[in-house]
N, C-alpha and C positions, 0 to 999 in steps of 0.2 A: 692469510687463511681464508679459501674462499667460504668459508663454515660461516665465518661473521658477514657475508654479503646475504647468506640465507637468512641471517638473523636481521637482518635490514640496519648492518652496519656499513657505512661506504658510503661511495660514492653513488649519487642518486641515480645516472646510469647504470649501474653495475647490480645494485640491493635488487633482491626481492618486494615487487610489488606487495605483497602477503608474505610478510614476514613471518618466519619461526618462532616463536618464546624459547628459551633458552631451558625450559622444562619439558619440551618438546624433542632436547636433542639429545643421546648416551651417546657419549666418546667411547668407543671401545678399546682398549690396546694401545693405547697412544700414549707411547714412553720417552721421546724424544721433542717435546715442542721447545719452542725457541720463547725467550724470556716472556716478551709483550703477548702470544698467542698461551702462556700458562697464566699470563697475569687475568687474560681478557676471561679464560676459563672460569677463572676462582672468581673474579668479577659479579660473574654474572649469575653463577650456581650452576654452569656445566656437570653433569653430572657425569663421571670420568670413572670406568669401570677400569679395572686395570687387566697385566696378563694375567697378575698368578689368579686372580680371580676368576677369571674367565678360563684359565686351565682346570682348575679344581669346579666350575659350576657354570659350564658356558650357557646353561639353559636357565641362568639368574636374568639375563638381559632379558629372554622373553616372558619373564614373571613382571619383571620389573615395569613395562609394557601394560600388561595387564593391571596392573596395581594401578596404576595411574589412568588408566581407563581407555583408554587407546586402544583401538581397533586397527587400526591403518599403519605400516613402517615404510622405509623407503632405506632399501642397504645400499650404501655408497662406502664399497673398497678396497682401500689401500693398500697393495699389495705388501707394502714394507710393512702394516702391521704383520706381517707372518716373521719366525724368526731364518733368517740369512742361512742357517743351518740346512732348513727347509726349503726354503726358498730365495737362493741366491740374487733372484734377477727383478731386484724390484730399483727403483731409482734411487732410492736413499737406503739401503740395506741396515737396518739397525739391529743388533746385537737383544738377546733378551725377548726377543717376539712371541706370540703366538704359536702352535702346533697346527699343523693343518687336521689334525685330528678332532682339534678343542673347534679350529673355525666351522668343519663340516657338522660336528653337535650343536655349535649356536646355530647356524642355517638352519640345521632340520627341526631345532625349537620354536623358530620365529615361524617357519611355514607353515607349523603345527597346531599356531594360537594367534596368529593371528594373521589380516588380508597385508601381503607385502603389496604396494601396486607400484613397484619398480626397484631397480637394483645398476648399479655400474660399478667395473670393476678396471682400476687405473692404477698407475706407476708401474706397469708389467714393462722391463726393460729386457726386452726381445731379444737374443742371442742365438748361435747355433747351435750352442750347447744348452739352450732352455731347454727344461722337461716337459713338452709341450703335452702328454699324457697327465701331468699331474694340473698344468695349467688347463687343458680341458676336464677334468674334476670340480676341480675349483669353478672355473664356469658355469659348467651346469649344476654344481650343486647352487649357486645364483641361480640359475634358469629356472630350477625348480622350485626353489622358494617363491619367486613370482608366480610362475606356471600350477596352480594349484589343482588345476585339472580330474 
């Protein structure tokens, strides 16, 4: 999980100089992790929002932000949190996902309350049959959340 090199777990090559506290990080959607990456989570007090939550209130993340006093987010992703219904083309396609409806209301939350100052958008498994209209949505609704213009 490259999450725990942010958190200055690893190898000293590889960790963040300025590591993350682990109260510093909201897992969003994340319904598939592998044994030792749910151990490392609950470990540490990750705090793990899930989907139906994030379907029913996806603008709780950027409250949750604000509670905690934080000013600054940084959105990194994962295409496969979306659900495979939605969004077929991601590298790991998990069942149970996110709506791209719930993801575009968390975007327009976090841009609304607070300075994003950066975003990346990965596991996009390119095809000919992507919906590259709905992937350029997704993108900029990213672009815009940084872009506060």
């Amino acid at each position: 999980m490259p999450l725990r090199c942010l958190l200055g777990d690893g190898d000293r090559d590889f960790v963040s100089r300025r590591a993350l506290r682990p109260e510093q990080v909201l897992l969003c959607g994340a319904r598939d992790l592998d044994p030792p990456e749910a151990e490392y989570v609950a470990a540490h007090g990750i705090t793990v929002v899930g989907v139906e939550a994030l379907e029913r209130d996806p603008e709780a993340v950027a409250r949750v932000l604000c509670e905690r006093g934080f000013t600054a987010a940084y959105v990194h992703l994962d295409v496969d949190v979306l659900d495979p219904a939605a969004w077929p083309w991601s590298v790991c396609p998990t069942p149970g996902g996110l709506s791209v409806a719930a993801l575009l209301r968390l975007l327009g939350a976090l841009r609304a309350s607070c300075d994003v100052v950066g975003a990346s958008v990965v596991e996009v498994a390119l095809a000919p049959e992507t919906d590259r209209e709905l992937l350029r949505t997704i993108v900029e609704a990213c672009w815009r959340t940084v872009a506060r213009s």
